[in-house]
C-alpha positions, -999 to +999 in steps of 0.1 A: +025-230+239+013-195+232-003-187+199+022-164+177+009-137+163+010-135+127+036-109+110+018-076+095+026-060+068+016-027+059+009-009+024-006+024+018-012+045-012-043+056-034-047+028-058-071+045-080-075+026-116-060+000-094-042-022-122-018-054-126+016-030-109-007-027-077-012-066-080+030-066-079+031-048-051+005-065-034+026-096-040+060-080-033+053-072+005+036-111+009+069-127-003+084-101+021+062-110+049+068-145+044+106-140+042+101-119+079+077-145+092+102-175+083+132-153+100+111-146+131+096-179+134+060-171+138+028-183+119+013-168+092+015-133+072-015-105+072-014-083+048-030-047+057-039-022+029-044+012+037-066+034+008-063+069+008-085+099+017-104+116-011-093+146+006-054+134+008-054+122-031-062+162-040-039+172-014-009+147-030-020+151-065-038+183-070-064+162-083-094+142-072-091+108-081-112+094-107-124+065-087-139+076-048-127+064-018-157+037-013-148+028-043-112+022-041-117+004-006-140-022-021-117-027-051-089-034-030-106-055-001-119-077-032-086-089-040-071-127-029-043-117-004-054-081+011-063-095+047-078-063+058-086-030+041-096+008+056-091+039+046-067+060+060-066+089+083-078+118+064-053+140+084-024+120+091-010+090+075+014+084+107-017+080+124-027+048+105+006+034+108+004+039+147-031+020+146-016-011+122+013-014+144+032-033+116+061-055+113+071-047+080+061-011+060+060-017+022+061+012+000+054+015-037+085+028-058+072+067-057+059+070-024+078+094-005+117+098-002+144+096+020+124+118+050+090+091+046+113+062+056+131+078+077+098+091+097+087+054+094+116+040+109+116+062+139+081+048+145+099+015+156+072-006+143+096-030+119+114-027+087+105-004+058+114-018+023+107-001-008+092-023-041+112-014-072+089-001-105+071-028-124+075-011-158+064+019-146+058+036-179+031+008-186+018+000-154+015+037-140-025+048-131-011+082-148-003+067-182-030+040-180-056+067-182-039+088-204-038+057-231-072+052-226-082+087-233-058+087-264-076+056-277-112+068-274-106+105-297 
């Protein structure tokens, strides 16, 4: 009997000041993985995490991000569950898709609209699902750092 290969799930974003809503959605596209994988009969669920570009988070969010890209990486390949971790194309984030090749895309609750999924479908690499907000007013990097800075004056 051949050896199955293992579903793979894909999540991209920037995950600076990565905190417990990036832990959610971590954990979101593993139960969905493991939903797919039980559906498609094969063994096992790898869970891929792509971490943005300096260069793309100032693009996004006219910003740099607070933590660098080496930085973020590391943060994120330290966690229980994140198979494998890269940084992204710094031009094209179809591009990393392309090189996954995943079953399942998971996006966060404010990545992209209707024309991102739709782009990610057309790709033909698997489903794309979207992970609903985690109390987003708590959990969101934005407000995170804003509370700390609030505190500390």
């Amino acid at each position: 009997m051949a050896k199955q290969k293992p579903v793979v799930v894909f999540v991209a974003g920037t995950f600076d000041g990565l905190h417990a809503g990036h832990v959610k959605l971590f954990e979101f596209a593993r139960k969905k993985g493991a939903q797919l994988q039980r559906k498609l009969k094969r063994r096992g669920t790898k869970l891929h995490v792509i971490v943005a570009r300096d260069s793309s988070v100032r693009k996004w969010k006219g910003k740099p991000p607070v933590q660098n890209e080496r930085e973020r990486l590391s943060v994120v390949s330290a966690l229980k569950g994140v198979n494998a971790a890269m940084l992204g194309h710094p031009s094209d984030f179809f591009e990393s898709v392309r090189k996954i090749r995943p079953d399942l895309i998971v996006l966060g609750h404010d990545q992209g609209g209707a024309q991102i999924v739709k782009r990610l479908s057309a790709l033909g690499f698997g489903l794309v699902v979207r992970c609903k907000p985690f109390n987003r007013a708590r959990l969101h990097s934005r407000n995170l750092r804003e509370r700390k800075f609030h505190k500390n004056i």
